[in-house]
BAPA-922273 format. One record per atom (N, C-alpha, C, O): residue in one letter; x, y, z. Coordinates in steps of 0.001 Angstrom, whole numbers, padded with zeros to 6 digits, always signed. Layout:
# residues N
AXYZ/...
***
This chain:
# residues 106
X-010259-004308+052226/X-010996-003886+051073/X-011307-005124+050246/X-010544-006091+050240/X-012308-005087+049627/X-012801-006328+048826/X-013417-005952+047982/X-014585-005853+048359/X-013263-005598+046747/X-013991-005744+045497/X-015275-006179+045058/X-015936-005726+044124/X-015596-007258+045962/X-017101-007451+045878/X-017259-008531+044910/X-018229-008540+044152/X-016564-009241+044893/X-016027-010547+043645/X-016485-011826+044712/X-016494-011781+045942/X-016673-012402+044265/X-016548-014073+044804/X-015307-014822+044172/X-014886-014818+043015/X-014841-015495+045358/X-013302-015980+044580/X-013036-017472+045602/X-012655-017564+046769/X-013369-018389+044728/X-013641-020059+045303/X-011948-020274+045850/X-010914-020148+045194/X-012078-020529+046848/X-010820-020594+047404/X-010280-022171+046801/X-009075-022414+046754/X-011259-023132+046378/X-010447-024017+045779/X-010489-023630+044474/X-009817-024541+043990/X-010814-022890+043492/X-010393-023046+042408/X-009043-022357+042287/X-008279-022668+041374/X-008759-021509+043106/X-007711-020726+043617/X-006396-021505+043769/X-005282-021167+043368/X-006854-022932+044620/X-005355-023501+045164/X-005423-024806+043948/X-004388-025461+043826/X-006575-025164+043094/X-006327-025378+041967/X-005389-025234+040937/X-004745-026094+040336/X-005420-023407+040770/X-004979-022968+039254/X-003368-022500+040183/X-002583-021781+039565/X-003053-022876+041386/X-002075-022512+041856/X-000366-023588+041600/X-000598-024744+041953/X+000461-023494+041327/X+001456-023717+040463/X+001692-024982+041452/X+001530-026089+040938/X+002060-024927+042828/X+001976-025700+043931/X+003917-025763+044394/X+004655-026653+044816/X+004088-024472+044067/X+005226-024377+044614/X+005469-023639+045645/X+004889-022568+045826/X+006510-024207+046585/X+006225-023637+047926/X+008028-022681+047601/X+009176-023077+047399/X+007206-021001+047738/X+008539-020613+047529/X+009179-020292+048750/X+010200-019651+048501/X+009055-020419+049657/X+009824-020595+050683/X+009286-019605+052268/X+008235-018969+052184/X+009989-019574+053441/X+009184-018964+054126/X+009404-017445+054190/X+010148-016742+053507/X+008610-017138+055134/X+008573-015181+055158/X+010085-015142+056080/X+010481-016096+056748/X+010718-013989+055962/X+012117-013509+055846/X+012036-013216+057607/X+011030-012919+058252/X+013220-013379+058028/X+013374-012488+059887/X+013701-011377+059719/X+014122-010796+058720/X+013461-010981+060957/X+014097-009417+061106/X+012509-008563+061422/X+011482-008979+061958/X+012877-007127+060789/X+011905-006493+061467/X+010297-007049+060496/X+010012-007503+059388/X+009585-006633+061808/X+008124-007634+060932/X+007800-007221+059299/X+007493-007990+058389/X+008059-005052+059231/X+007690-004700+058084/X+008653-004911+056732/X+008355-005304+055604/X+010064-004446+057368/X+010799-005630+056095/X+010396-006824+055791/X+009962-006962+054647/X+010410-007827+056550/X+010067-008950+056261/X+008945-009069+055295/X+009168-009656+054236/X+007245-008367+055637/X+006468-008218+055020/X+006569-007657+053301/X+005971-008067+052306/X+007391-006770+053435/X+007605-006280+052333/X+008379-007248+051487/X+008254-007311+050264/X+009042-007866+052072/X+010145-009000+051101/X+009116-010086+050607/X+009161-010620+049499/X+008040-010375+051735/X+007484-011110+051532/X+006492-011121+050244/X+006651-010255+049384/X+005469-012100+050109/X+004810-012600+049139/X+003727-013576+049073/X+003862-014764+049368/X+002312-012856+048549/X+001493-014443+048754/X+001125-015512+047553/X+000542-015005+046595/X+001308-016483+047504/X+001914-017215+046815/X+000330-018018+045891/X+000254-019008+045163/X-000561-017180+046295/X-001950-017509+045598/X-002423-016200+045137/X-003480-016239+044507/X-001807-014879+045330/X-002349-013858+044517/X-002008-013946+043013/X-002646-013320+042167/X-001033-014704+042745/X-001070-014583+040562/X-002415-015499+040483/X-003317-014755+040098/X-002850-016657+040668/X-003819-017317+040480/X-005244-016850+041165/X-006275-017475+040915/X-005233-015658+042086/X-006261-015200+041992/X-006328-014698+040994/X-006989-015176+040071/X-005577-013461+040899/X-005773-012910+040030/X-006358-012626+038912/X-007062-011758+038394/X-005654-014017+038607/X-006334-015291+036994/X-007407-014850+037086/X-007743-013856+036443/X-008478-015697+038187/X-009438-016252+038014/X-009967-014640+038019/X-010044-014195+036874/X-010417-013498+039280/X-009983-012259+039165/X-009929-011191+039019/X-010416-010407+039833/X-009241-010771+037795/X-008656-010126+037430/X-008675-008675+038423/X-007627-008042+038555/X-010505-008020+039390/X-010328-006762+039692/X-009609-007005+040963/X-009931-006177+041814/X-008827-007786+041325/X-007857-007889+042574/X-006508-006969+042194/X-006027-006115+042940/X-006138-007238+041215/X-005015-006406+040704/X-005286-004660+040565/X-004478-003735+040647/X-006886-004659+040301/X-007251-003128+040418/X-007187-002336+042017/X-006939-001155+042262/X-007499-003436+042940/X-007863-003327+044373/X-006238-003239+044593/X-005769-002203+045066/X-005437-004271+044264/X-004057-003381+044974/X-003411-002428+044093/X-002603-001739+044715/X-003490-002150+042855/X-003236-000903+042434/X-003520+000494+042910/X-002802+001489+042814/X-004927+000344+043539/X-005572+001343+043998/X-004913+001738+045251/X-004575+002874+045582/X-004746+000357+046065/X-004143+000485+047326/X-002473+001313+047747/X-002016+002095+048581/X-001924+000347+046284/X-000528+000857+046203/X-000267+002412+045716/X+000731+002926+046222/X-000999+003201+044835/X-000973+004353+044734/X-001095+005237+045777/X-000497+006267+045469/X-001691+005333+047090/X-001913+006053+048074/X-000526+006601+048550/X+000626+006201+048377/X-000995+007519+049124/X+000062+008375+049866/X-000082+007587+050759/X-000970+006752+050935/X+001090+007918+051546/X+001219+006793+053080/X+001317+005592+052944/X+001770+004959+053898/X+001007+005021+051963/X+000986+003613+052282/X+002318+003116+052041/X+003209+003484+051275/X+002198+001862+053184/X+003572+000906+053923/X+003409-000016+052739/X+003822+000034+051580/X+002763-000768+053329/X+002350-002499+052090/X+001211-002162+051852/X+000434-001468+052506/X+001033-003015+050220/X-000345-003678+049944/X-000404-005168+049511/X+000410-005770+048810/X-001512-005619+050066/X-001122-007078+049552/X-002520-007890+049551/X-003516-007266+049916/X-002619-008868+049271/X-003994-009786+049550/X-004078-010697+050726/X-003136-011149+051375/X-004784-010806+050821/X-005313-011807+051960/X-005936-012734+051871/X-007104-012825+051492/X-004829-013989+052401/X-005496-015440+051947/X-005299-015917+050042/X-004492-015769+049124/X-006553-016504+050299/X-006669-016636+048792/X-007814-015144+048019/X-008536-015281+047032/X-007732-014519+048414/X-008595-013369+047937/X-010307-013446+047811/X-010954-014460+047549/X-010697-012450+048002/X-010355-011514+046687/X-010235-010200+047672/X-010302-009075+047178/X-010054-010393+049092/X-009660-009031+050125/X-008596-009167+050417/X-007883-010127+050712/X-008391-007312+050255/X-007078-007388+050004/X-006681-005719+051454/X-007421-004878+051965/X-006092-005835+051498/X-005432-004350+052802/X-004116-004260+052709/X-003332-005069+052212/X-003782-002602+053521/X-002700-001857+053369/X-002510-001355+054752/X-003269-000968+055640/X-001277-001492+054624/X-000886-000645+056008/X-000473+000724+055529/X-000011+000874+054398/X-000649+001833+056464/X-000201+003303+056110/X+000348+003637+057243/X-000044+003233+058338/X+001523+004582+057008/X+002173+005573+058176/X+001377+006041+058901/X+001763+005991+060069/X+000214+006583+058745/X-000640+007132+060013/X-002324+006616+059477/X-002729+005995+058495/X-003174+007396+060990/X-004495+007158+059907/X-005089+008088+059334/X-005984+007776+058550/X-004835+009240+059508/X-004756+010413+058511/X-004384+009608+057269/X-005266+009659+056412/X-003366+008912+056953/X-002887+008511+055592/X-004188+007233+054959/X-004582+006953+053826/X-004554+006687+056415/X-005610+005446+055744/X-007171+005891+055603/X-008048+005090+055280/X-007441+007450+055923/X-008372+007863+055882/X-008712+008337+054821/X-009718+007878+054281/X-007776+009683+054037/X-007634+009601+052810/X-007463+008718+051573/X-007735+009017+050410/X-007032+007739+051976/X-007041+006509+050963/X-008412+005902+050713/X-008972+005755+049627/X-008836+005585+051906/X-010623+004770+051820/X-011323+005697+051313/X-012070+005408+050378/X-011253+007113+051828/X-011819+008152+051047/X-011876+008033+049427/X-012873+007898+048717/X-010463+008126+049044/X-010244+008121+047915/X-010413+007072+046736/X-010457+007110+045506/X-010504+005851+048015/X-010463+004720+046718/X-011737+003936+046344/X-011899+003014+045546/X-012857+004781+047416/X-014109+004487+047860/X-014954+004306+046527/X-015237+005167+045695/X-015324+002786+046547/X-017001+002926+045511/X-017855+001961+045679/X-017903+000955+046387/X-018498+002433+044924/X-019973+001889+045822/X-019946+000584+045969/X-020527+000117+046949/X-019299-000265+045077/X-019505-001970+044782/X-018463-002351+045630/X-018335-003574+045566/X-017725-001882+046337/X-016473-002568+047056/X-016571-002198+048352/X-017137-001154+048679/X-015896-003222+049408/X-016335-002906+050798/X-014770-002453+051377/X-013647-002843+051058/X-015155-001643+052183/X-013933-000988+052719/X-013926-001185+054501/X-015027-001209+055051/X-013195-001265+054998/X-013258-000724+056237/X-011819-000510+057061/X-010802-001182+056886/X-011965+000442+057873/X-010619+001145+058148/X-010747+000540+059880/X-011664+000597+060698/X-009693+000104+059918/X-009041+000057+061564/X-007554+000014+061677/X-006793+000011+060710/X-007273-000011+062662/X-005391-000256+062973/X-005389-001313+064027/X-006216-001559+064906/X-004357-001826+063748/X-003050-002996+064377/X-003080-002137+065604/X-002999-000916+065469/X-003218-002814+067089/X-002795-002186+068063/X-001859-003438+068994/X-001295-003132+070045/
***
């Protein structure tokens, strides 16, 4: 999902603190993910701000596993328990200015 923002990937690693907080966790991939963290979404954000709406939106869904961003933003995706669960969500979180598209991890 993407908001439909333009988001300069260097002004991004710019306004970014430049601390490396350390690496993603072992064990199972979705714990890990979940422990995990991307370490340029507060400074997207910044620059922004409807990234925080895009995973709000994301994180409210039924079904959903994670939400998180991607990269330096401003697209962002969720994993869900089924796709019944990611169907209703795109459904739901659907508008006109933002791009959506639904597939699964195989």
């Amino acid at each position: 999902m993407n908001p439909g923002v333009a988001v300069s990937t260097a002004a991004v690693f710019r306004a970014w603190d430049g601390t490396d907080r350390g690496p993603i966790g072992q064990g199972d991939l979705l714990q890990a993910a979940r422990a995990g963290r991307n370490d340029l979404e507060a400074p997207a954000r910044a620059l922004a701000p409807v990234i925080g709406d895009v995973l709000e939106a994301l994180a409210r869904q039924d079904g959903v596993l994670l939400a998180r961003m991607s990269g330096s933003g401003a697209t962002c995706f969720a994993l869900f328990e089924s796709e019944d669960a990611r169907a209703r969500a795109a459904a739901a979180i659907a508008r006109p200015d933002w791009w959506i598209l639904e597939t699964r991890l195989a």
